[in-house]
C-alpha positions in Angstrom: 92.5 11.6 -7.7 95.4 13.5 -8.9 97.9 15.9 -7.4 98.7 19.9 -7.4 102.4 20.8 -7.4 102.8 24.3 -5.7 105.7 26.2 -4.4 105.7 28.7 -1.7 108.7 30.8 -1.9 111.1 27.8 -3.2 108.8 25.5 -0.6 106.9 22.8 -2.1 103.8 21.7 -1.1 101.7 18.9 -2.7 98.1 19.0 -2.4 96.1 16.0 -3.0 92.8 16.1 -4.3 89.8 13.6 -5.0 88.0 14.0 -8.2 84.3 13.3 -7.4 82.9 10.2 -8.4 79.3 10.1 -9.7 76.9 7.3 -9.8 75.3 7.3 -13.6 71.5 6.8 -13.9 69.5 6.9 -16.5 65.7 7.2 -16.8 63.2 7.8 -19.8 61.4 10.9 -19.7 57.7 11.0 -17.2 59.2 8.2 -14.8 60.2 9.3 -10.8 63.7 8.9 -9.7 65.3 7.8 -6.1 68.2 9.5 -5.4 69.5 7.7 -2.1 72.1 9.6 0.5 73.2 7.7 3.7 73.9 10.2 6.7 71.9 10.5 10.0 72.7 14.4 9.9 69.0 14.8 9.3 67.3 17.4 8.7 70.9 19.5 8.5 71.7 17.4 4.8 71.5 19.7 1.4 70.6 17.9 -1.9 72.3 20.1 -4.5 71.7 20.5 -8.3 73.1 21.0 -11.9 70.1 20.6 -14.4 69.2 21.9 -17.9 72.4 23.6 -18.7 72.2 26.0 -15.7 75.7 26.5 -14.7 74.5 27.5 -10.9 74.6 25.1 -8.7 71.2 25.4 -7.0 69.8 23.9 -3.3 66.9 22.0 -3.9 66.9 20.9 -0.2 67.9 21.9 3.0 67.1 22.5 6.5 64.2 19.6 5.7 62.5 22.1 2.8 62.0 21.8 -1.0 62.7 24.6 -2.9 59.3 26.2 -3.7 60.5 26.2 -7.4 61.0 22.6 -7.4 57.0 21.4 -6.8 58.1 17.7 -8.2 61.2 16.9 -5.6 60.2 15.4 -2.6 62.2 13.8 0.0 61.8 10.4 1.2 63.6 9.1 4.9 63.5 5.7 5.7 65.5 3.9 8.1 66.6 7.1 10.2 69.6 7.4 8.3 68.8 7.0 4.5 67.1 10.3 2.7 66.2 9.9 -0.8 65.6 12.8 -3.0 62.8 11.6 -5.5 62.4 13.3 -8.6 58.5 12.9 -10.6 57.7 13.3 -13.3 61.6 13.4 -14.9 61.9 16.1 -17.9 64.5 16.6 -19.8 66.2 19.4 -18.1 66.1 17.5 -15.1 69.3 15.9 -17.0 72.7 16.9 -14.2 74.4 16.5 -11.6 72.7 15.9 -8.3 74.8 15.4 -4.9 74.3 15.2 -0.8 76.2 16.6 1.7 75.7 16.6 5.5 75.2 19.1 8.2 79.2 19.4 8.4 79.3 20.2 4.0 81.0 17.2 3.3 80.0 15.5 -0.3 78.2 12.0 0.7 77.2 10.7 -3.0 76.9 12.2 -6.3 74.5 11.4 -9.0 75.0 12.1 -13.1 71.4 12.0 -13.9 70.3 11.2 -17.6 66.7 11.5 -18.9 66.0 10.3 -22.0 63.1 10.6 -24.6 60.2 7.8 -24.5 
């Protein structure tokens, strides 16, 4: 966490704001992946990602659908409350940063994914 000095017309405000945290996995390319996010916002969560150098943040889930560019990503819910994002098959490019958020947008857990050769 770290903290932003800015004045408003000699006012000062600080702002305080939370660096994400990311859980690091890492998994040798052609395994599958679980990718676990706790919220019972279900089907209203969004799995987000950051793969193969892609600076675009891309929605591989929401509203309870894959993106149909994304045929190895399923979503796995077990417990009413726990929806894993599982990932077959891992590539290389599949190397990023994955995260959850609920139906309100707020960040629930973060993944730093990193696929490795055999």
């Amino acid at each position: 966490m770290f903290l932003v000095k800015v004045i408003i017309k000699s006012s000062t405000v600080l702002l305080c704001i939370e660096t994400p945290v990311y859980t690091a996995l890492s998994v040798t390319i052609g395994q599958s992946v679980e990718l676990s996010c706790n919220t019972s916002l279900r089907p209203n969560i969004v799995w987000t990602c950051e793969t193969g150098g892609d600076p675009y943040v891309q929605n591989v889930y929401w509203n309870g659908r894959i993106a149909a560019d994304k045929p190895r990503l399923s979503v796995k819910t077990t417990g009413g409350d726990f929806h894993s994002l599982i990932v077959s098959d891992v590539r290389l490019n599949d190397s990023g940063i994955y995260n959850c958020y609920d139906g309100e947008g707020l960040r629930k857990v973060g993944y730093q994914l990193d696929v490795t050769g055999r």
